[in-house]
C-alpha positions in Angstrom: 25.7 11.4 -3.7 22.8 8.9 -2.9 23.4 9.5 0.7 23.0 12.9 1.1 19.6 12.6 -1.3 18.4 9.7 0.2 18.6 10.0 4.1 16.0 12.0 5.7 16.6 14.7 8.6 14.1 14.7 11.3 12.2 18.0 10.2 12.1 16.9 6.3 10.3 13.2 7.7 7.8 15.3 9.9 7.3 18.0 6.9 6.5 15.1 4.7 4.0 13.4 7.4 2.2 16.8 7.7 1.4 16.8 3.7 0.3 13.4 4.1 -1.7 14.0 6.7 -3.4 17.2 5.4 -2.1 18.6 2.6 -4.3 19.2 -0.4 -2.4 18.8 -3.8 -4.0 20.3 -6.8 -5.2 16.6 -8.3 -6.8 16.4 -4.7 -8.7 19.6 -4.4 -12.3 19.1 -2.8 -14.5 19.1 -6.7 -18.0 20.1 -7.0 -20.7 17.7 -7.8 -20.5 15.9 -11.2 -24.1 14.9 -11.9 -22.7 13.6 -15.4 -20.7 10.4 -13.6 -18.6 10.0 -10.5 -15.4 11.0 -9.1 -13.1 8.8 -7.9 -10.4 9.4 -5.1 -7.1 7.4 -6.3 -4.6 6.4 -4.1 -3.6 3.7 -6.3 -1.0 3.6 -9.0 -2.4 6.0 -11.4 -1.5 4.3 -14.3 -3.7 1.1 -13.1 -6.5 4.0 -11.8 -6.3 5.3 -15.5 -6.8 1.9 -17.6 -9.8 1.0 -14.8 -11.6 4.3 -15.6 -11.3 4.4 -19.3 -12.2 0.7 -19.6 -14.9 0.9 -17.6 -16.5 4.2 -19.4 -16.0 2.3 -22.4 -18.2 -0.1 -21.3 -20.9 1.4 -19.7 -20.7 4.9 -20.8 -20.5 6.3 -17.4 -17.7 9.2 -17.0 -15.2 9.1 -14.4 -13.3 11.9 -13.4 -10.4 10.4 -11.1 -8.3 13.0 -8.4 -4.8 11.6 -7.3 -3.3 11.5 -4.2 -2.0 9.5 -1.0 -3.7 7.3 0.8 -3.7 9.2 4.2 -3.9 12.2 2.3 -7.4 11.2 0.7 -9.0 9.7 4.0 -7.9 12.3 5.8 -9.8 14.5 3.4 -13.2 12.6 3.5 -13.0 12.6 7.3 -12.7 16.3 6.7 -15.3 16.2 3.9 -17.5 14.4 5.5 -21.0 14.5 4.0 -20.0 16.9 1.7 -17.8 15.1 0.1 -17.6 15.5 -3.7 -16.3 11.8 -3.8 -18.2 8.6 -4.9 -15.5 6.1 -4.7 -12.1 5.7 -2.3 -9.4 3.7 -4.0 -6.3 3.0 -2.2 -2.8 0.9 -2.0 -3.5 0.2 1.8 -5.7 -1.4 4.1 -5.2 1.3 6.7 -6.7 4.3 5.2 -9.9 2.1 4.2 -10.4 1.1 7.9 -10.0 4.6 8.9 -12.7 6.0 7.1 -14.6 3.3 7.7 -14.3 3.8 11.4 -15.5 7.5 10.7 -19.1 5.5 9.3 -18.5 7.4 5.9 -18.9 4.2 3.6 -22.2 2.3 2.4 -22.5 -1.2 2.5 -21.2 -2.9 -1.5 -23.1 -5.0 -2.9 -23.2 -8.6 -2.1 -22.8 -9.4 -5.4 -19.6 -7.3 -6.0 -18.5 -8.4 -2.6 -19.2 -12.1 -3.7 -16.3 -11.7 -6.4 -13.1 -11.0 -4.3 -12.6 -14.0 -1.6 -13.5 -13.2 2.6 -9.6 -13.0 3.3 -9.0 -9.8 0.9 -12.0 -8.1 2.0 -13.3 -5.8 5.5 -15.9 -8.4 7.2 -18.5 -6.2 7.7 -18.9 -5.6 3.7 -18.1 -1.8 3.7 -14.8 -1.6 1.6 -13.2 -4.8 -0.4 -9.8 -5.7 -1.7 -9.0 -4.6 -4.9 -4.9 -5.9 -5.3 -2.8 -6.5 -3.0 1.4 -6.7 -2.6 3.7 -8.4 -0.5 6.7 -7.2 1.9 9.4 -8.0 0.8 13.8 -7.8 1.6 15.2 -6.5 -0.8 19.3 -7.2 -0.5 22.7 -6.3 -2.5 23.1 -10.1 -4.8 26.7 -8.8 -4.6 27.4 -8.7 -0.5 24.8 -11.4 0.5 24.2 -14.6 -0.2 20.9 -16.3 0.6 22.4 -18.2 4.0 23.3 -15.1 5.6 19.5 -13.4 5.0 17.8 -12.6 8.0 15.4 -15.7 8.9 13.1 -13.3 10.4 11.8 -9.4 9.4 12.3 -9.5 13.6 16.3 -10.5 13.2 16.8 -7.0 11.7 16.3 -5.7 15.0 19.7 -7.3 16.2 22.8 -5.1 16.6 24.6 -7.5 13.9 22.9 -5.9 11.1 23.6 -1.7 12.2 24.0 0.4 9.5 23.1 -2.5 7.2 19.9 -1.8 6.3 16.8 0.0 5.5 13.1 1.2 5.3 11.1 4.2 4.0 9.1 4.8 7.9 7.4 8.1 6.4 5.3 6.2 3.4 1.9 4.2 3.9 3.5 0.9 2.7 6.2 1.0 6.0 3.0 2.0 8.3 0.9 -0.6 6.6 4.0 -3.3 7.4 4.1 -2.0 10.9 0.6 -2.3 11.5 0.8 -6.1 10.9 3.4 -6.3 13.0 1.7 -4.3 15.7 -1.3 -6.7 15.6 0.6 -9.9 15.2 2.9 -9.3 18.1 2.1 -6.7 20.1 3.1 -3.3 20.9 6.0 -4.2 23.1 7.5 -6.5 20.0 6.8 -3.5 17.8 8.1 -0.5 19.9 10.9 -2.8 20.1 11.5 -3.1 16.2 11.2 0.5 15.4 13.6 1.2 17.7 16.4 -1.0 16.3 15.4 0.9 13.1 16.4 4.0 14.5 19.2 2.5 16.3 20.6 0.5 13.3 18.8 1.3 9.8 18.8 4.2 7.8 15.3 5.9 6.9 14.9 6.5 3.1 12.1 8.5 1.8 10.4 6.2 -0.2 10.6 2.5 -0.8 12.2 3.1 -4.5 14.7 5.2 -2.9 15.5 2.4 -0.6 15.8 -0.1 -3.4 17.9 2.1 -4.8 20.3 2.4 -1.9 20.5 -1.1 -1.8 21.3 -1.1 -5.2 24.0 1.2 -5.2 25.9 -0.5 -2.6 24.8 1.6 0.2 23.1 -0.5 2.2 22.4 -4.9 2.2 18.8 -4.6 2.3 15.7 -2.9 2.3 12.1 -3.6 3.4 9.6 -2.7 0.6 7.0 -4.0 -1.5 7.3 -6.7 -4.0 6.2 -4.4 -7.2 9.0 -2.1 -7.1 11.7 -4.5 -8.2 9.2 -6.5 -10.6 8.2 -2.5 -12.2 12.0 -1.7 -12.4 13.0 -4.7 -13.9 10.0 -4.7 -16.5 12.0 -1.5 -17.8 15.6 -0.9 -17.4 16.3 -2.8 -14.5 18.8 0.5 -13.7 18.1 0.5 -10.3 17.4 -3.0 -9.2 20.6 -5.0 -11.2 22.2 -5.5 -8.1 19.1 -6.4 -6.1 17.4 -9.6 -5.4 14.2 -10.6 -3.4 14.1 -12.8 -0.4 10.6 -14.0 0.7 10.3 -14.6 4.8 7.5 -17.0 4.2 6.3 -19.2 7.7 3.7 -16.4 8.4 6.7 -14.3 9.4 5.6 -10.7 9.9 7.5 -9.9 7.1 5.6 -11.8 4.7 2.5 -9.6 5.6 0.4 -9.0 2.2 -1.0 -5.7 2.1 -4.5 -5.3 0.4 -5.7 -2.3 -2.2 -8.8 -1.5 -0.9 -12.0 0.0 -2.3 -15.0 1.7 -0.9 -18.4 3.7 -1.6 -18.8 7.3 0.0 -22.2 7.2 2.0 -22.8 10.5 0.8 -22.3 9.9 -3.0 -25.0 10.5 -5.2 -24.3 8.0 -7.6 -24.7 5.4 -5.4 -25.6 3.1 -9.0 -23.1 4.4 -10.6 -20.7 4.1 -7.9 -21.4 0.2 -7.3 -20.9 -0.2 -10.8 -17.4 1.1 -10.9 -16.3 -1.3 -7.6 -18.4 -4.4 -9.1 -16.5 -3.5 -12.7 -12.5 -3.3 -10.8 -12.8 -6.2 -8.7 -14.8 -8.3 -11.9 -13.0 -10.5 -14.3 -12.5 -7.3 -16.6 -10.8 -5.2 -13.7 -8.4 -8.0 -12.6 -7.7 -9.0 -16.0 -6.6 -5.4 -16.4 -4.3 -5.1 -13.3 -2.8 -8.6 -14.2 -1.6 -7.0 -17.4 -0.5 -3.8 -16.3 2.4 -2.4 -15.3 1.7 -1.9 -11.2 2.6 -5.8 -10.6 0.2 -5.8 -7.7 -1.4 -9.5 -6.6 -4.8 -10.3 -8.4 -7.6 -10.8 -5.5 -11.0 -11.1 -7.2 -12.0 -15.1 -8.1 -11.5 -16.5 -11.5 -8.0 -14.2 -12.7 -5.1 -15.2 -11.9 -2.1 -12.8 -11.0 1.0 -12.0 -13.0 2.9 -14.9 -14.0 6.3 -13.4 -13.2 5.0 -13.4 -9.7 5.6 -15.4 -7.0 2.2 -17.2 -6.6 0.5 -15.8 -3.9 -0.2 -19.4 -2.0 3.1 -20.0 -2.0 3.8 -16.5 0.4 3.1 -18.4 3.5 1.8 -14.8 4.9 0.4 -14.4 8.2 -3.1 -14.1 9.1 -4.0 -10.5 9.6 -7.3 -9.1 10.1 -7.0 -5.8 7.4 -10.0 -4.4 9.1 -8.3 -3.8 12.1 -5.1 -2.8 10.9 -4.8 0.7 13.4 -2.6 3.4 11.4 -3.2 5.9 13.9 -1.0 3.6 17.0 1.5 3.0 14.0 2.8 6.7 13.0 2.2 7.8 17.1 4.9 4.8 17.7 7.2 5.3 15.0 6.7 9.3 15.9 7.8 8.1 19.5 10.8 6.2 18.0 12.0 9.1 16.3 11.5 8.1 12.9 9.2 10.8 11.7 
């Protein structure tokens, strides 16, 4: 049954916060140096990771060998590393792990040049890691049980004891902590603490945000907050999951219209620093947004001149808040949502 796959037990969220945190899979496994090209550390989809790599070896004959993994996972990792990291480049689906090992002092400055492609608001301001996508949060809710005028106004209004049982989140994944940490720096701890706790009190914690879509999808829940790209991915195939499910946008810089960015940075310690610039100039380019606007991730376009996905909702018309992704704090999040028993 989907609820006995789908709802997480206390110990299974910590185990799976653990591996995040420090856990080394075998595509993440510390790599000697490649004096033949650069390595890249890919938290993002690896699909997307794969088409940037072999398009940009194809044009400059450079050879990229790419390692997958989480986002935590990696920065955890290059904190770990630390100069001897094997890395050259730090690719991720969230702000939060960028600003962490930033904070560490493990990234070099990007070019201005590069930096000068992707506009101020999707990148750090003090030029040591830039946007390379970015996604919006999103509730997703059951088309069958609700109707538009009965949709939470607010990503806050969830927290109210009318909607118990009714609805969702996937607490143990970087997305929800990415999502909380806009919310933590928008309204404060107190607001937050609040929030997480009528998530414990009312929602139901799902393992991932396609799980949650899922649930909502089944009938086991009205809505979900996820990311934007998992219903647009699902109904670019099947649409087996997502039939069901449509999206409501909060808009009015509500919390819950926070837009996550991708980000991208350079390991100080690379020795392809050259090589290594080239790669971030070539993603965040014309050719490297091009590329993620035709792909299959559905993740917001941020470098100047490409525009996104048409099947998107334009990104000036998301009325998101202004958040500062450099000071996004991951670490608060997960010690809040640890305190609120969600992980």
């Amino acid at each position: 049954m989907t609820v006995s796959l789908s709802r997480l037990s206390h110990a299974a969220a910590l185990g799976a916060v653990l591996f995040a945190a420090t856990s080394l899979t075998s595509g993440a496994v510390a790599q000697e140096d490649d004096s033949e090209g650069i390595v890249v550390y890919n938290a993002q989809h690896q699909a997307l990771g794969q088409e940037w790599v072999d398009a940009f070896t194809k044009e400059t004959g450079i050879k990229v060998t790419m390692r997958q993994g989480g986002d935590m996972q990696f920065a955890n990792q290059i904190i770990q590393e630390d100069e001897a990291s094997p890395a050259d480049v730090f690719l991720t689906e969230n702000s939060p792990a960028m600003t962490l090992v930033d904070a560490a002092g493990l990234f070099a400055p990007i070019d201005k040049e590069t930096l000068d492609q992707v506009p101020e608001q999707f990148r750090s301001k003090n030029g040591m890691w830039t946007g390379i996508g970015a996604r919006s949060t999103v509730f997703a809710y059951d088309k069958t049980k609700l109707s538009e005028d009965k949709l939470p106004k607010s990503m806050l209004d969830l927290a109210d004891p009318a909607w118990k049982g009714r609805w969702g989140a996937a607490p143990v994944g970087a997305d929800f902590q990415a999502i909380v940490s806009a919310l933590l720096q928008l309204k404060g701890e107190e607001a937050t603490a609040a929030w997480l706790k009528a998530l414990k009190e009312n929602g139901i914690s799902y393992k991932s945000n396609t799980v949650a879509m899922k649930a909502v999808n089944a009938g086991e829940v009205e809505g979900a907050i996820i990311y934007h790209y998992y219903w647009f991915g699902d109904q670019a195939g099947t649409a087996e999951n997502s039939k069901n499910v449509g999206l409501y946008y909060f808009k009015n810089q509500d919390p819950g219209a926070f837009v996550s960015l991708s980000g991208g940075g350079i390991l100080k310690s690379s020795q392809h620093q050259k090589e290594a610039q080239a790669f971030l100039k070539f993603i965040t380019g014309k050719a490297g947004q091009t590329i993620l606007k035709n792909g299959t991730s559905y993740e917001y376009v941020v470098g100047k001149g490409v525009a996104s996905n048409d099947k998107l909702v334009p990104m000036d018309e998301l009325q998101a808040p202004k958040v500062d992704a450099s000071q996004l704090d991951s670490k608060k999040v997960v010690e809040m949502i640890t305190a609120a028993g969600l992980i």
